[in-house]
N, C-alpha and C positions, 0 to 999 in steps of 0.2 A: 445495479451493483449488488453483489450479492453478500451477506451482513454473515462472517462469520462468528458466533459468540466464544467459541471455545476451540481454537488453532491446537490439534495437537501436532509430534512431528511427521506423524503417519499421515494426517491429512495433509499438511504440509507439502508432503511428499509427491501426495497424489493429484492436489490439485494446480503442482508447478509441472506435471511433469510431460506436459502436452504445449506446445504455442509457448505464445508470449502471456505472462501473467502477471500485472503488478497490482501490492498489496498494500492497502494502505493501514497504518495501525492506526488507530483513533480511541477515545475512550467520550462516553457521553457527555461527563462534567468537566470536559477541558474547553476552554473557550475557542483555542488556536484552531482546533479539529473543526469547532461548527461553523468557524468563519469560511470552511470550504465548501461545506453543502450546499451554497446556493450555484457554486461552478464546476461541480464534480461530473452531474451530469453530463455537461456541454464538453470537458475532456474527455468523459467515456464515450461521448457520439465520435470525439476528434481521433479517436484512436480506434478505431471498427477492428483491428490487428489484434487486440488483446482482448483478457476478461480481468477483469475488475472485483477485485475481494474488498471489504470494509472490514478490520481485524478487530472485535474487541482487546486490548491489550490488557486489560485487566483479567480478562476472560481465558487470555494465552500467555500470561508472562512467562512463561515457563521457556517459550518459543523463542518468546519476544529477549528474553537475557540469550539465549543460546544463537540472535541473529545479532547481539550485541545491539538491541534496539532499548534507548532508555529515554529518549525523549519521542515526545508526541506531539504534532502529525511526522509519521515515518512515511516515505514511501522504497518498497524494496521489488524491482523488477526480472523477473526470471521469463530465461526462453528455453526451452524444452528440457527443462531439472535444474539449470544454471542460471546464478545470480549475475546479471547484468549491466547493475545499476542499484544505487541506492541515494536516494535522498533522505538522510535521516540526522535530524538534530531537536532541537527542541522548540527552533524559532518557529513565528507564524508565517507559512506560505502563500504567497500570490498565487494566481492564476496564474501570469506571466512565467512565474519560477515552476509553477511545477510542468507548464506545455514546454518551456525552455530544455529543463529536464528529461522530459518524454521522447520531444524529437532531437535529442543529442543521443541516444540509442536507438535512432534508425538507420 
């Protein structure tokens, strides 16, 4: 998964605007976010279909108010430019809820 620090909307732009690409916003000192680390991988093996961004959100809030993204972990899914999906609140995410989430946009 590749760690972006700094989302602006240019890159944004550029790195939605191919396939399928879902984004997860995270920030390092949030507890919710690092309870996913140890199963993110195992999702990005489960979905060979997409690429996988890690968003600093502190790094992009700029982005992140303009995606209406205010709690963290977010996930927001695009397929060739277009938002297709979003799981975004503030709660802590399962595995369960976010593969739930994944294969209900396929």
């Amino acid at each position: 998964m590749e760690e972006i620090k700094e989302l602006t909307p240019e890159k944004l732009k550029d790195i939605t605007k191919n396939g399928r690409v879902v984004l997860l916003f995270s920030a390092t000192w949030c507890p919710d976010c690092r309870f996913l680390d140890p199963f993110l991988p195992q999702i990005e093996e489960d979905n060979p279909d997409a690429k996988f961004y890690k968003i600093d959100r502190d790094g992009s809030i700029d982005v992140a108010k303009e995606l209406n993204i205010f709690g963290i972990p977010s996930f927001v899914v695009y397929q060739d430019g277009e938002e297709i999906g979003r799981l975004v609140n503030k709660d802590r995410k399962t595995k369960e809820e976010v593969e739930s989430f994944l294969n209900s946009l396929k």
